[in-house]
C-alpha positions in Angstrom: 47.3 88.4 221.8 45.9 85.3 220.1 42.5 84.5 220.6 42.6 80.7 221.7 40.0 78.7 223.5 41.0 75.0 225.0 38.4 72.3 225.1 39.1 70.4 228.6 36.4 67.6 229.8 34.9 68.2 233.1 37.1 66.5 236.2 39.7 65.2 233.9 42.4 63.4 234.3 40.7 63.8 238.1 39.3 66.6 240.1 43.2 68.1 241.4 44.8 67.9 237.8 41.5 69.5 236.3 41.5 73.0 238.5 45.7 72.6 238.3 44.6 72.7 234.4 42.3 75.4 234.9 45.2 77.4 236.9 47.6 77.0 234.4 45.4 78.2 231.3 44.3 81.2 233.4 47.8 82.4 234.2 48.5 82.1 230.3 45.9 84.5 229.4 43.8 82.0 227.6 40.4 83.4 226.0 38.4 80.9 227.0 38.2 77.8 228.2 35.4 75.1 226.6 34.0 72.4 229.4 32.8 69.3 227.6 30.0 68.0 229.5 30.7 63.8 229.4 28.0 62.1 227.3 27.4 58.4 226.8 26.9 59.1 222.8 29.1 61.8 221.9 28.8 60.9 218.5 30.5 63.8 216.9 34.2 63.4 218.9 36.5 61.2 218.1 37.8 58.6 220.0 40.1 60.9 222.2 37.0 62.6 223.7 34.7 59.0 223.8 37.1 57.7 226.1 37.7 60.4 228.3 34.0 60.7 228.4 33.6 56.9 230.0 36.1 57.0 232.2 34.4 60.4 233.9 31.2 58.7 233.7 32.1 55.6 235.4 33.7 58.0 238.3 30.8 59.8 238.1 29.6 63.5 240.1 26.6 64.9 241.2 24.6 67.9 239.8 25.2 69.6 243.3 28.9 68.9 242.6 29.0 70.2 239.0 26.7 73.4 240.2 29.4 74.4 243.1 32.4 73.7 240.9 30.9 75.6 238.1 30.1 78.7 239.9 33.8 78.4 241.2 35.3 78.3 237.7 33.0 81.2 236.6 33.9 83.8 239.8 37.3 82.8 240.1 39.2 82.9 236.3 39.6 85.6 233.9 38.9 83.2 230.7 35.6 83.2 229.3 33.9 79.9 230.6 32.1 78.0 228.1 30.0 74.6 228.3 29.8 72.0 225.2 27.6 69.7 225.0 24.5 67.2 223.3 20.6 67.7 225.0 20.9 64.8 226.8 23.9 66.2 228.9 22.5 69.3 228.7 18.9 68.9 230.0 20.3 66.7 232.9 22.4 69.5 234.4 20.0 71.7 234.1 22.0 74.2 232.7 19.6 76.2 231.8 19.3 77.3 235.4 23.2 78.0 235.7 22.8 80.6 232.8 24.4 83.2 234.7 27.2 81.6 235.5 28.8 80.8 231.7 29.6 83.0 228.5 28.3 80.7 226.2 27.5 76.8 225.2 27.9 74.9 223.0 24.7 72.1 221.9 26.0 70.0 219.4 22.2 68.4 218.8 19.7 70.8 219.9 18.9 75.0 219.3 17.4 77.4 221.5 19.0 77.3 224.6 20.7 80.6 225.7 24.1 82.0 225.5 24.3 79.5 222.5 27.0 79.4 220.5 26.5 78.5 216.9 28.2 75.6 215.7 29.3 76.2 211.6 29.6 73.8 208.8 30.2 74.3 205.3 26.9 72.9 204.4 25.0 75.4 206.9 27.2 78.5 206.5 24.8 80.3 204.2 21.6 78.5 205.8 21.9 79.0 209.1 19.8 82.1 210.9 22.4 83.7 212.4 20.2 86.5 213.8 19.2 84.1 216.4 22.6 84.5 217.4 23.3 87.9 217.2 24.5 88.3 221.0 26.4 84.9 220.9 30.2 84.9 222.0 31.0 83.9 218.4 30.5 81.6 216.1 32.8 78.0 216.4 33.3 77.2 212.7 34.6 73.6 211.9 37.4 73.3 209.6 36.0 70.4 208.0 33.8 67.3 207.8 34.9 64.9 210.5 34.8 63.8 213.7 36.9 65.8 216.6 41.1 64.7 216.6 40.3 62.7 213.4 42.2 65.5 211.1 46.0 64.3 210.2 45.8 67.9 208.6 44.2 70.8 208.7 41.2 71.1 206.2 40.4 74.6 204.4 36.9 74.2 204.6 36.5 76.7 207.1 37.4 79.5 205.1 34.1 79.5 202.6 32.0 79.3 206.1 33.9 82.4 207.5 33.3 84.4 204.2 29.7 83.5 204.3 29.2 84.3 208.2 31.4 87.2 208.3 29.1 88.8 205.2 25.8 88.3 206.8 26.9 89.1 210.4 29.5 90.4 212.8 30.0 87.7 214.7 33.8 86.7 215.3 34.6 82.9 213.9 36.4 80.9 215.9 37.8 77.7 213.4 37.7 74.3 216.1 38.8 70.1 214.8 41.9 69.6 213.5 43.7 72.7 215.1 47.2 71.3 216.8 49.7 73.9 217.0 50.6 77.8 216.8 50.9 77.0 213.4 47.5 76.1 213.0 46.2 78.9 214.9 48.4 81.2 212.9 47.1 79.3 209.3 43.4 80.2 210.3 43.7 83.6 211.5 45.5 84.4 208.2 42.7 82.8 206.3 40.3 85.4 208.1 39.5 83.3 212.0 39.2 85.7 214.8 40.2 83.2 216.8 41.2 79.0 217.5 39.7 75.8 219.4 42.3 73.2 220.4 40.5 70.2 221.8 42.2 66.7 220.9 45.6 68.0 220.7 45.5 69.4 224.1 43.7 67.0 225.5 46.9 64.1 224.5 48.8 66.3 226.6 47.4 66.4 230.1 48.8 63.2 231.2 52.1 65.1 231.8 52.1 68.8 233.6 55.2 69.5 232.4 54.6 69.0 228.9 51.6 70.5 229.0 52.8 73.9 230.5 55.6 73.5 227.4 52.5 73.1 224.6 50.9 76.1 226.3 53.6 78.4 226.1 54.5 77.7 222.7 50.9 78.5 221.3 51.6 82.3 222.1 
């Protein structure tokens, strides 16, 4: 079984379609599932994710909300539950308090906080102290420089970073931006991933169930 993780904003396309979502992936035996935390400067997505992250920002939720449904998602599905993303998100959910009630997260602009999961670049891949994240979930290694759904192909990037993490650690590399298909999962797990991210890709899809069940299927 392929190890895949889907990115999936919190409450989108609306509260229903999001657990219906969350049903669907957990029936598929999906490894995890990443819940991007809506920011107001979510400077490293593209404009896929900034948009989603307005419209679920101008809805809005509460931190009492986010806390019950959380600790739903975390006692009720198989697939490892992780949070992404930036401090200011971050700090305002507390998360810190909700620790035992994730896998991992993901900060995209801050270190330190627990359960964090290492986010790889080729210019960090032989800097980064990666015995601060000995215990981490893995390590999400980008396939190139960009900006999240702005990849019309899949870089190669990634596979210098996985060489350089894989011989100073044994931490499993997850390759995230730019991954679309099976094909791309299959590409990078050739090219020595443990495992994929789909975020963008996935993300174009939920506006139809049907099509979305389809997508699903077809990356197994």
């Amino acid at each position: 079984m392929k190890k895949i993780v889907i990115f999936l904003t919190y409450l989108y396309p609306n509260r229903d379609d999001f657990f219906k979502i969350l049903d669907l992936l957990d029936k598929s035996n999906i490894f995890g599932v990443e819940i991007g935390l809506p920011d107001e400067n979510a400077y490293l997505d593209g404009d896929t994710i900034k948009d989603i992250n307005k419209k679920i920002l101008k809805r809005g939720f509460s931190l009492e909300e986010f806390e019950k449904d959380l600790k739903y998602i975390y006692s009720k599905y198989n697939f490892k539950t992780i949070l992404m993303g930036y401090k200011s998100s971050i700090d305002k959910l507390n998360l810190n308090k909700l620790k035992n009630y994730y896998h991992g997260i993901i900060v995209v602009d801050k270190t330190g906080y627990d359960k964090q999961i290492p986010l790889i670049s080729k210019e960090n891949s032989e800097s980064i102290n990666l015995e601060e994240y000995s215990n981490s979930l893995f390590a999400y290694v980008m396939s190139g420089s960009g900006k999240t759904g702005s990849f019309d192909k899949l870089p190669d990037e990634y596979i210098k970073s996985i060489e350089n993490i894989k011989s100073r650690s044994n931490l499993e590399c997850f390759v995230g931006f730019g991954i679309k298909n099976k094909e791309d999962v299959e590409q990078v797990i050739e090219n020595g991933a443990d495992g994929a991210i789909i975020g963008s890709s996935f993300l174009k899809k939920t506006t139809n169930f049907e099509d979305l069940k389809e997508y699903v299927n077809n990356l197994f």
